[in-house]
C-alpha positions in Angstrom: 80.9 61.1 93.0 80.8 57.2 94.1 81.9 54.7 91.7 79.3 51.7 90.8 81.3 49.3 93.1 81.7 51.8 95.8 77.6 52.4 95.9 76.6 49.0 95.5 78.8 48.4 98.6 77.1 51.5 100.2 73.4 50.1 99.5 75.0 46.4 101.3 75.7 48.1 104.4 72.6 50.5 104.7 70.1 47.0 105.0 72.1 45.4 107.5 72.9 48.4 110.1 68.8 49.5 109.3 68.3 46.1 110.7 70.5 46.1 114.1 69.4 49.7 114.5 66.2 48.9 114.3 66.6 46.2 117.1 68.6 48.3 119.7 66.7 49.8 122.1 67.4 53.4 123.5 68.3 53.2 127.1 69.3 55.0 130.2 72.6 54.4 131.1 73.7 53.4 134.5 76.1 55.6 136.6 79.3 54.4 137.3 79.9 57.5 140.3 83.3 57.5 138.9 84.4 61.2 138.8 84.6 63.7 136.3 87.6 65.1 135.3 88.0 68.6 136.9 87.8 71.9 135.0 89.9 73.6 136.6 93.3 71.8 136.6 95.6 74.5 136.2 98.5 72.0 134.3 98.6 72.0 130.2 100.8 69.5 129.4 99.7 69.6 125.7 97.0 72.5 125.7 96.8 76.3 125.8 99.3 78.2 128.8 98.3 82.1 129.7 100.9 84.5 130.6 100.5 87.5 132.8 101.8 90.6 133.6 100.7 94.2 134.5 102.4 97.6 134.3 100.1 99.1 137.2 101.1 97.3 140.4 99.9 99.3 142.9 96.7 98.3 145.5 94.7 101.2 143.6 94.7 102.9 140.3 92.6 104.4 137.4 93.3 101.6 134.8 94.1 98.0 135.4 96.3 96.6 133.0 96.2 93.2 132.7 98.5 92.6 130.0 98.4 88.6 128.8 99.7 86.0 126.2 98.3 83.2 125.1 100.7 80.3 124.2 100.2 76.9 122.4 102.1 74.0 124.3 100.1 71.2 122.4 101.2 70.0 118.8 97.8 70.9 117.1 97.5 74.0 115.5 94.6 76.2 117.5 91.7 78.8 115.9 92.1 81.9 118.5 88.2 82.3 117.7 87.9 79.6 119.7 89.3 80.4 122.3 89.0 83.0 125.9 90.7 84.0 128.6 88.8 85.4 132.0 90.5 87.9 134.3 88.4 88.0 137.8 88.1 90.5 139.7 86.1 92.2 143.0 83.6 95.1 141.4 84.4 98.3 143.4 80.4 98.7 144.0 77.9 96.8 143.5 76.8 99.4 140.6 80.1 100.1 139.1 80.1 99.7 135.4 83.4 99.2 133.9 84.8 99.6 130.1 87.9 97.9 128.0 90.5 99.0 125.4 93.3 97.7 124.3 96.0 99.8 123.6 98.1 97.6 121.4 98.3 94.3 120.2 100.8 91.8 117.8 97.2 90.3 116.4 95.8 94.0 116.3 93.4 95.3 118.7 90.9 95.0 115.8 91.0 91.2 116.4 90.7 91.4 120.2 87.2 91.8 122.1 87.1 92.4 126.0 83.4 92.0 127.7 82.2 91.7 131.1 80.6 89.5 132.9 79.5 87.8 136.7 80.9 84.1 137.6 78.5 82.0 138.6 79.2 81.4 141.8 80.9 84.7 142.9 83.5 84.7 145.6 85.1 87.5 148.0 87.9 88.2 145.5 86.0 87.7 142.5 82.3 89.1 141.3 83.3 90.1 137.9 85.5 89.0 135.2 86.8 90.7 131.9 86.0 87.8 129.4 88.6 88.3 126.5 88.2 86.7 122.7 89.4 87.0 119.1 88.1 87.5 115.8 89.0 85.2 113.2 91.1 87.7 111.8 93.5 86.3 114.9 94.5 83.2 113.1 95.3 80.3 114.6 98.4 79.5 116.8 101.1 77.0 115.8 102.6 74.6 118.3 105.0 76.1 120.7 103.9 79.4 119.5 102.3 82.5 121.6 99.6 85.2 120.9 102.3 88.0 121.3 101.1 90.8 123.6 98.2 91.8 124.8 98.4 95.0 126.3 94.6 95.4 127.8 93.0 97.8 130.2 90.0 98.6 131.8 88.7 101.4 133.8 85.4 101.9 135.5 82.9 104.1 133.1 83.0 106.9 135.8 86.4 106.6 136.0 86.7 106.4 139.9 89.1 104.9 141.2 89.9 100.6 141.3 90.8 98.7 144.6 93.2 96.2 142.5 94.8 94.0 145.8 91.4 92.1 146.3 91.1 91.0 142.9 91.5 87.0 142.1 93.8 87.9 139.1 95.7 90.5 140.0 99.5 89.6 140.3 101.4 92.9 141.9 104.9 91.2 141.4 104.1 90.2 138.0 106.5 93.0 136.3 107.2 90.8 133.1 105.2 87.5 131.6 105.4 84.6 133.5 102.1 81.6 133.4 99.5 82.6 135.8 97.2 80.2 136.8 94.3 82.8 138.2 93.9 83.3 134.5 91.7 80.8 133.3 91.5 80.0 129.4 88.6 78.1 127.9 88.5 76.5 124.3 84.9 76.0 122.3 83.8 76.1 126.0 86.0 73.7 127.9 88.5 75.0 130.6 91.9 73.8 129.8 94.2 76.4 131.3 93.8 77.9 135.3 91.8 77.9 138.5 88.6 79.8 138.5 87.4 81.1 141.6 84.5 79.5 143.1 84.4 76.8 140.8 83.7 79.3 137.7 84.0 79.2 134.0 82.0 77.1 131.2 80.6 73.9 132.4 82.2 70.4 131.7 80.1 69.4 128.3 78.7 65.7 128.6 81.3 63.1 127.7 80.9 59.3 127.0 84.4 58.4 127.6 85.6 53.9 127.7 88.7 52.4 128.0 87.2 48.9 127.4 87.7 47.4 130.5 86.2 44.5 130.1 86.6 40.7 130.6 84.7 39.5 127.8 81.9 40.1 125.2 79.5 38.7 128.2 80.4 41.0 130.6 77.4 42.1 132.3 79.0 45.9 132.3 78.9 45.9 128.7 75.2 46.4 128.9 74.9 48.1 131.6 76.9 50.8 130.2 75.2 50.9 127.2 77.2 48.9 124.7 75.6 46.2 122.2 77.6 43.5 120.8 76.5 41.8 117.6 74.9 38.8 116.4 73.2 37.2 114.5 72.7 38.0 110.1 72.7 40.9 108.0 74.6 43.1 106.3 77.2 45.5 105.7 79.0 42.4 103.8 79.3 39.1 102.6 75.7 37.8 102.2 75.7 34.3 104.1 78.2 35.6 106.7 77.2 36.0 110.0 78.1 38.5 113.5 79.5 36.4 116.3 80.0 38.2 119.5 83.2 35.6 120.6 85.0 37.6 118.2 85.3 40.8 120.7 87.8 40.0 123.0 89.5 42.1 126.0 93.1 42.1 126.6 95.7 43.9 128.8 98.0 46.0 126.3 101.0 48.2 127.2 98.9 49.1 130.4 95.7 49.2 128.8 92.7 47.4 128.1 92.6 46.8 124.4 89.3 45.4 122.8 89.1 43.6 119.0 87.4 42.8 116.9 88.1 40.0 114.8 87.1 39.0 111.0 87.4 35.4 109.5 86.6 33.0 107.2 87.8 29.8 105.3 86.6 30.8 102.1 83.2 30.2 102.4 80.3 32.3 103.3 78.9 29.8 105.9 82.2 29.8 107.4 82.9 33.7 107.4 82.3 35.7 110.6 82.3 39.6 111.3 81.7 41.5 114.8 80.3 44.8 115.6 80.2 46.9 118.4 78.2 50.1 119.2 76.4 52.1 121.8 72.9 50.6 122.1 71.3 54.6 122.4 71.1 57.1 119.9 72.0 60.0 121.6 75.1 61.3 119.9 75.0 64.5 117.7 77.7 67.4 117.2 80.8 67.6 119.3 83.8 65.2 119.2 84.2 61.9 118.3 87.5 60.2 119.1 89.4 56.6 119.0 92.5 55.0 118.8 92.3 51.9 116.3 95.0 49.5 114.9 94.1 48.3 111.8 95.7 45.5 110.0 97.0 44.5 106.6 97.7 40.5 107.1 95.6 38.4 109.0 96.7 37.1 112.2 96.6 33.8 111.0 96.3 32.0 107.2 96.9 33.8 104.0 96.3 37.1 103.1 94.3 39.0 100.7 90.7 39.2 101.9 88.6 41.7 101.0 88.3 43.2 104.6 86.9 46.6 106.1 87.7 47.9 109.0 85.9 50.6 110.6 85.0 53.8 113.5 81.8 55.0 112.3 79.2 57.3 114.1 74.8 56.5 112.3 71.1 56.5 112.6 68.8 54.6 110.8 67.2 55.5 107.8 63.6 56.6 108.0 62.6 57.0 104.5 64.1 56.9 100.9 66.2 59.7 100.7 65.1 61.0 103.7 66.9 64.1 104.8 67.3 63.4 108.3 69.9 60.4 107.8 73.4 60.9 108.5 76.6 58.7 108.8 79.8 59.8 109.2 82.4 56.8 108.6 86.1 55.9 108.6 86.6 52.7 106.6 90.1 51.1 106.1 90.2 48.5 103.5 94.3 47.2 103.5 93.8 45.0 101.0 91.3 46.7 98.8 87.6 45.9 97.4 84.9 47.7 95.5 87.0 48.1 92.8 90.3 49.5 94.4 93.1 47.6 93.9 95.3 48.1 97.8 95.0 49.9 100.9 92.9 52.6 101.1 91.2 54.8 104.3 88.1 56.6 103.6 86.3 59.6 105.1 82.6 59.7 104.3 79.9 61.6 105.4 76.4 61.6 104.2 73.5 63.1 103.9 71.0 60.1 102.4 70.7 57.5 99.8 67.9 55.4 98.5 68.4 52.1 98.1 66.2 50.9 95.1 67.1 52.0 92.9 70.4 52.8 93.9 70.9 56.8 94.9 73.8 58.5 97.1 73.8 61.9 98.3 77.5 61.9 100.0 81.2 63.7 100.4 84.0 61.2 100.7 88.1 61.6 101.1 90.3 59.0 100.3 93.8 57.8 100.8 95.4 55.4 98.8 98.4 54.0 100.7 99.0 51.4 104.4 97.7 52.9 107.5 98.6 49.6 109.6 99.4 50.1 113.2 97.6 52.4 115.7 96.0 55.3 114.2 94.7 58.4 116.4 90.8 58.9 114.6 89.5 62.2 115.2 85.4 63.8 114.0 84.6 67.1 115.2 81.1 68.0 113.7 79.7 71.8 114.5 77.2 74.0 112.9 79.0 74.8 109.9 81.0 71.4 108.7 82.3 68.1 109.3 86.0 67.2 109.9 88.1 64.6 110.0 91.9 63.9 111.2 94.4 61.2 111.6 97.1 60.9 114.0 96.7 64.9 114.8 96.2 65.6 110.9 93.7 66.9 108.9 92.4 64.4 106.8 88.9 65.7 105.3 86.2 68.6 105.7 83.1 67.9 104.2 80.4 71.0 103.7 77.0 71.6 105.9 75.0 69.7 103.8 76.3 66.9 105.8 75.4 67.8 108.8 73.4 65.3 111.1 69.8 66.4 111.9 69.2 63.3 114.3 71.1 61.6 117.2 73.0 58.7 116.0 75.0 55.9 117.4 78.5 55.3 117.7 80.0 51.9 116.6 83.2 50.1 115.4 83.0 47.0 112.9 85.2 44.5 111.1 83.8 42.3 107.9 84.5 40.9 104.6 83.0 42.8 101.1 83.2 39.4 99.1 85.6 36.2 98.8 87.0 37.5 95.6 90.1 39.0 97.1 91.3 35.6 98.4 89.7 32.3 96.8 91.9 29.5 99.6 89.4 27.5 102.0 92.8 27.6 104.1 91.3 29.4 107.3 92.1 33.0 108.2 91.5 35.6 110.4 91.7 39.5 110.8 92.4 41.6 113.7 90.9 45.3 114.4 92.1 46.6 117.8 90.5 49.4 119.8 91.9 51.4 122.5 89.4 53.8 123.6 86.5 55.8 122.5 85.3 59.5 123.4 83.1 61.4 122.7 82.6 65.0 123.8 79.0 66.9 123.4 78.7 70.2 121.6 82.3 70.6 121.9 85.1 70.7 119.1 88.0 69.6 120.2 91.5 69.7 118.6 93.3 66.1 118.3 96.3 67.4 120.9 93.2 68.3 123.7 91.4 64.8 122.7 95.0 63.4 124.0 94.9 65.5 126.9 91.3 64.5 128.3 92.3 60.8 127.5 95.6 61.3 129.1 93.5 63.2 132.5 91.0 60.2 132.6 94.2 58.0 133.0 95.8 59.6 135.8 93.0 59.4 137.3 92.2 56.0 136.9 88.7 56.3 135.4 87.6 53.7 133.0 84.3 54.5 132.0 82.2 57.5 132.3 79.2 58.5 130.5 77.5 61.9 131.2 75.7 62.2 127.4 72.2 62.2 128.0 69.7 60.4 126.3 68.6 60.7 122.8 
């Protein structure tokens, strides 16, 4: 349950991000033709590899045995349940009907399920494909570790005999494992290991995806790619402060653009400033959300102590008291404490609803009570079932389904003062919150080592900005 200073905080923020909501309009986002990242790159730097091998190697047999492993080359632990593997291959008639086993297995063949199915977009060495998934009873695989084997098989259901040497997958000289790239892999439906023939294999999932390359908070591609800035009054915050869009700069940083956000005051609310930052449409549901943030525990400049949030926060507005279509789902870094905590603390909160007067909360929040200064890897995956949060490839918090979001929201990052209590100088100060990128990945739960990965793929390939999510 929420302390009294925590929810009065809570019912401060709610009026002032009703109000900006309220005021941005949904719109369509312009296309930047920049291109997608394929999804079929065969390299897995920090993702899922398959290995392959088969004990029948000749052009025809009874029983192909594509024996596999799965193996985890990332530094995230991976659910098997959410992951498959497809082996293609050339039907031997256009009626054949074909059946799996497996004949043994280190996970147990009770955990293993083989189906079959047609590629979208069949090719000359590839019609079919043997689609292969785990149970939960699998478990999960640890960095650097492998499935162990899979010794599978398949046969046609009249057991005639299989023409293997036209089949996409099928590696005669593959006597023990080795990776095999005509396998393809695929996590929550995202291909992250292989070549599918013919383009196949689960679709990309709509991605917003910004490096903030930007000049400045006037940028006319700020708009047009679907970012607000601030200003104006309003809460979350000081009362008397106000949201000043100077305060989001651009800046070159170790070879990326780096956006902040800056807080400050000279100890008066007149004087006090906050910025905020968010996508102008609310079009953002389950899937991934993802940034890399610096927070701060000193100001830049003047002396410390403020009473400071700092923040990466996905919401929607409000449409009722206690309405149960409201969600919000937050990470808030206060370094120097407020709302009754003394120091540092990060929280994770997601919630449900509230109603403002009188004062009512239904919400889970995790907290942690020590520094997170410096840059901090911020992860959200929401799905049907739960809510979770990590930190630098962590788990910080999993909050239940009656959390769940039943609207769209928006995505937004903002930096502002609770109160003047935590630092009474009129010496001026000022507070920096640094952002390096933002992503967000549709429908799609992504571990914190693949979130690195995708962000690591849109660098190589020099895209900035892309934005595929489609409205509301």
């Amino acid at each position: 349950m929420n302390r009294p200073a925590e929810t009065r905080r809570r019912g401060r923020r709610r009026s002032g991000l009703r109000t900006a909501l309220a005021s941005a309009a949904a719109v369509t986002l312009a296309a930047t033709g920049l291109a997608a990242i394929p999804s079929s790159a065969v390299a897995a730097a920090d993702g899922l590899v398959v290995q392959y091998r088969t004990t029948t190697s000749g052009a025809t047999t009874y029983e192909s045995e594509p024996w596999l492993k799965v193996r985890n080359a990332g530094s995230t632990s991976v659910p098997l349940s959410s992951v498959k593997v497809r082996y293609y291959f050339k039907a031997d008639s256009a009626s054949a009907a074909y059946r799996f086993a497996c004949s043994w297995a280190v996970k147990g063949c009770a955990n293993i399920t083989g189906t079959f199915g047609t590629p979208a977009s069949p090719t000359a060495t590839a019609d079919r494909y043997l689609e292969i998934g785990f149970t939960p009873g699998a478990g999960s695989l640890a960095p650097g570790a492998d499935s162990g084997d899979l010794q599978l098989r398949f046969h046609q259901t009249s057991w005639g005999p299989l023409l293997q040497s036209d089949d996409h997958s099928f590696g005669p000289q593959q006597s023990a494992y080795g990776d095999w790239s005509k396998v393809t892999a695929h996590v929550n439906g995202s291909t992250v290991w292989g070549e599918a023939p013919g383009g196949d294999g689960p679709a990309d999932p709509p991605v917003l995806f910004d490096d903030f390359n930007y000049s400045s908070h006037t940028d006319p591609r700020l708009q047009a790619n679907g970012w607000s800035v601030r200003s104006g009054s309003g809460g979350p915050g000081l009362f008397g402060a106000t949201w000043d869009p100077s305060g989001v700069t651009f800046a070159s940083q170790g070879g990326n653009s780096v956006m902040n956000l800056e807080a400050s005051t000279a100890g008066t609310a007149a004087s006090t400033k906050h910025t905020e930052f968010s996508t102008r449409s609310m079009k953002f549901k389950n899937g991934t959300y993802a940034s890399r943030v610096k927070f701060t525990d000193a100001p830049r400049s003047g002396p410390d102590g403020d009473h400071i949030v700092q923040t990466f926060f996905a919401i929607n507005d409000l449409t009722a008291p206690m309405a149960d279509d409201y969600a919000e789902y937050d990470f808030e870094y206060l370094p120097n404490g407020g709302w009754g905590e003394p120091a540092n603390i990060l929280y994770a909160t997601s919630w449900e609803t509230y109603r403002p007067e009188p004062w009512e909360t239904v919400n889970a929040h995790t907290v942690d009570r020590r520094s997170y200064a410096g840059w901090r890897d911020l992860v959200v995956t929401i799905d049907d079932d739960e809510i979770t949060y990590y930190v630098d490839g962590e788990h910080f918090a999993t909050h239940g389904a009656d959390y769940l979001p039943e609207r769209p929201m928006v995505i937004a990052f903002n930096h502002w003062l609770i109160d003047l209590a935590g630092q009474p100088s009129t010496t001026p100060r000022a507070y920096d919150q640094q952002v390096d990128y933002v992503l967000h990945v549709k429908d799609q739960v992504l571990t914190p080592a693949q979130v690195n990965a995708m962000v690591g793929a849109y660098r190589s390939a020099g895209t900035t900005f892309e934005d595929t999510v489609p409205a509301g």
